[in-house]
C-alpha positions as CSV (number, residue, x, y, z in Angstrom):
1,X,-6.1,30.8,-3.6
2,X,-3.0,32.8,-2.2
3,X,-0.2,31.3,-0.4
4,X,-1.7,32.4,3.1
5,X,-5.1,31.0,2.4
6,X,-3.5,27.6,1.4
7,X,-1.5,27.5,4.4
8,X,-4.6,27.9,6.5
9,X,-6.7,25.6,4.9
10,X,-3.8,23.5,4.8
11,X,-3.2,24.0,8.9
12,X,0.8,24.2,8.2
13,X,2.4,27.5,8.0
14,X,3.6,29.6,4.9
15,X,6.8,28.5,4.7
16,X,5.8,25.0,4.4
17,X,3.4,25.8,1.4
18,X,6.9,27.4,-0.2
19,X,8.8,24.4,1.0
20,X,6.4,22.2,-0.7
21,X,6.4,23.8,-3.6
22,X,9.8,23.8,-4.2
23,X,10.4,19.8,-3.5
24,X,8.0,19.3,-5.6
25,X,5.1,18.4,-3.7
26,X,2.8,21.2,-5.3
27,X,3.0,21.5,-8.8
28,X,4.5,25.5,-9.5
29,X,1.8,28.1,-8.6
30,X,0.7,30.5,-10.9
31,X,2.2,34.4,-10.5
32,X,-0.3,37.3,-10.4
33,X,1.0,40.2,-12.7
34,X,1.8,41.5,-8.6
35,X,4.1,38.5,-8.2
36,X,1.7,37.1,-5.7
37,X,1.5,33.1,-5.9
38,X,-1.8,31.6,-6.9
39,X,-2.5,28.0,-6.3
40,X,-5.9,25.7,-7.2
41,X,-8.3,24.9,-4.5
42,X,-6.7,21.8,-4.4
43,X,-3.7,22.6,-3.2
44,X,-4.7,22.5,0.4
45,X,-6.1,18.9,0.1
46,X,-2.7,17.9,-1.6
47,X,-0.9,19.0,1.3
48,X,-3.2,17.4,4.0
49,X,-2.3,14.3,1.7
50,X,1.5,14.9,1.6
51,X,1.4,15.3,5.6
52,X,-0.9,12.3,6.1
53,X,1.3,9.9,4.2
54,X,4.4,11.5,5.8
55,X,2.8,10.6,9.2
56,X,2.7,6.9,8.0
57,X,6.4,7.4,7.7
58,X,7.0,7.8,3.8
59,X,9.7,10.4,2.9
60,X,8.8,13.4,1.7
61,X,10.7,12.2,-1.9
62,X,8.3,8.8,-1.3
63,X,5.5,11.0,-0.9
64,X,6.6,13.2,-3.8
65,X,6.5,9.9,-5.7
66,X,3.4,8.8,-4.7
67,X,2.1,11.9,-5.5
68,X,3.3,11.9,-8.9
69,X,2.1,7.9,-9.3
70,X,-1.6,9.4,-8.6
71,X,-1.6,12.6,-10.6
72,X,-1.0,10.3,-13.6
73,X,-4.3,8.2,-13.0
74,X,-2.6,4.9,-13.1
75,X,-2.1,4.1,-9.5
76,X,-4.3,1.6,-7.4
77,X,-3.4,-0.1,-4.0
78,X,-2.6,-2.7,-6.2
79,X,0.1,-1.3,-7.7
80,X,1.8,1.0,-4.9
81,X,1.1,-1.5,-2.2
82,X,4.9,-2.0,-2.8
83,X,5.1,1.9,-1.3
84,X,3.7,0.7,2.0
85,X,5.5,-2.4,2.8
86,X,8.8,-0.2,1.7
87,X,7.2,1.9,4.9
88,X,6.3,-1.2,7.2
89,X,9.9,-2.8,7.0
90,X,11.4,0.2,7.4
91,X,9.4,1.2,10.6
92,X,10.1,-2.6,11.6
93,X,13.7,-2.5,10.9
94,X,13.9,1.0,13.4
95,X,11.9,-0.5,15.9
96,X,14.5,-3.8,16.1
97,X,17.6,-1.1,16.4
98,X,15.6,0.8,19.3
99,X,14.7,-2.5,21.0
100,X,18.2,-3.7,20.5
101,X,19.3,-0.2,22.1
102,X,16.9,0.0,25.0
103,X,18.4,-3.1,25.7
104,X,21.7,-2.5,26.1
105,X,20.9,0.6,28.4
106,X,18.4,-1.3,30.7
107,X,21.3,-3.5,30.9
108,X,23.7,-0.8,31.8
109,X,21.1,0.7,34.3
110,X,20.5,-2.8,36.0
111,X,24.8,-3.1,35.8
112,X,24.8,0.5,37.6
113,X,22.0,0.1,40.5
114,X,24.4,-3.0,41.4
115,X,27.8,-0.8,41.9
116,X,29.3,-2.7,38.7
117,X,29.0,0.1,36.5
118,X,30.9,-1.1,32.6
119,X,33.2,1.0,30.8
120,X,30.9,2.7,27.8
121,X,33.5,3.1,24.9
122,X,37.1,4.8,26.9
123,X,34.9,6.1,29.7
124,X,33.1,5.0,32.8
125,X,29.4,5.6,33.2
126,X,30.1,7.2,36.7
């Protein structure tokens, strides 16, 4: 398949194909004797997989890991469970800092609307 044909089946754009090439995702495609890339069927289907697990909120090196974990036919969710939880506490641990920061400007806000407005580092909110 060529690099525009990838990228379509792939729904992302050409420069993402490139991009995923070079980290790694996709293994290096073939050159025509024109220069022109050429990549496996499966190349689309990798990236949809690359994009899910990036959705889940793996890094694109976890994803490049996992990747390579499969391609050598010895990972199960047994053994890359650990790649997961890695995910979940991370996603937990954000979600504790934006709570912890949502709190301290609904406490600002509720501070304003009562004309007490609090010095936010050298400067005053209004």
């Amino acid at each position: 398949m060529k690099i525009g044909e990838v990228a379509s089946a792939a729904e992302v754009s050409v420069d993402t194909v490139r991009f995923y090439e070079r980290r790694g995702v996709l293994p290096p495609a073939e050159r025509r004797p024109s220069g022109y890339r050429e990549f496996p069927a499966s190349a689309a289907g990798r990236i949809r997989s690359a994009k899910a697990l990036q959705d889940l909120g793996f890094t694109l090196d976890e994803v490049v890991d996992a990747l390579r974990a499969h391609d050598t036919g010895d990972a199960t969710c047994e053994t890359e469970r650990w790649r997961l939880e890695a995910v979940v506490a991370r996603l937990d641990e954000r979600i504790a800092q934006l709570q912890r920061l949502r709190r301290k400007a609904a406490d600002s806000l509720d501070d304003c609307r009562s004309g007490c407005c609090r010095l936010v580092g050298d400067a005053r909110l209004v």
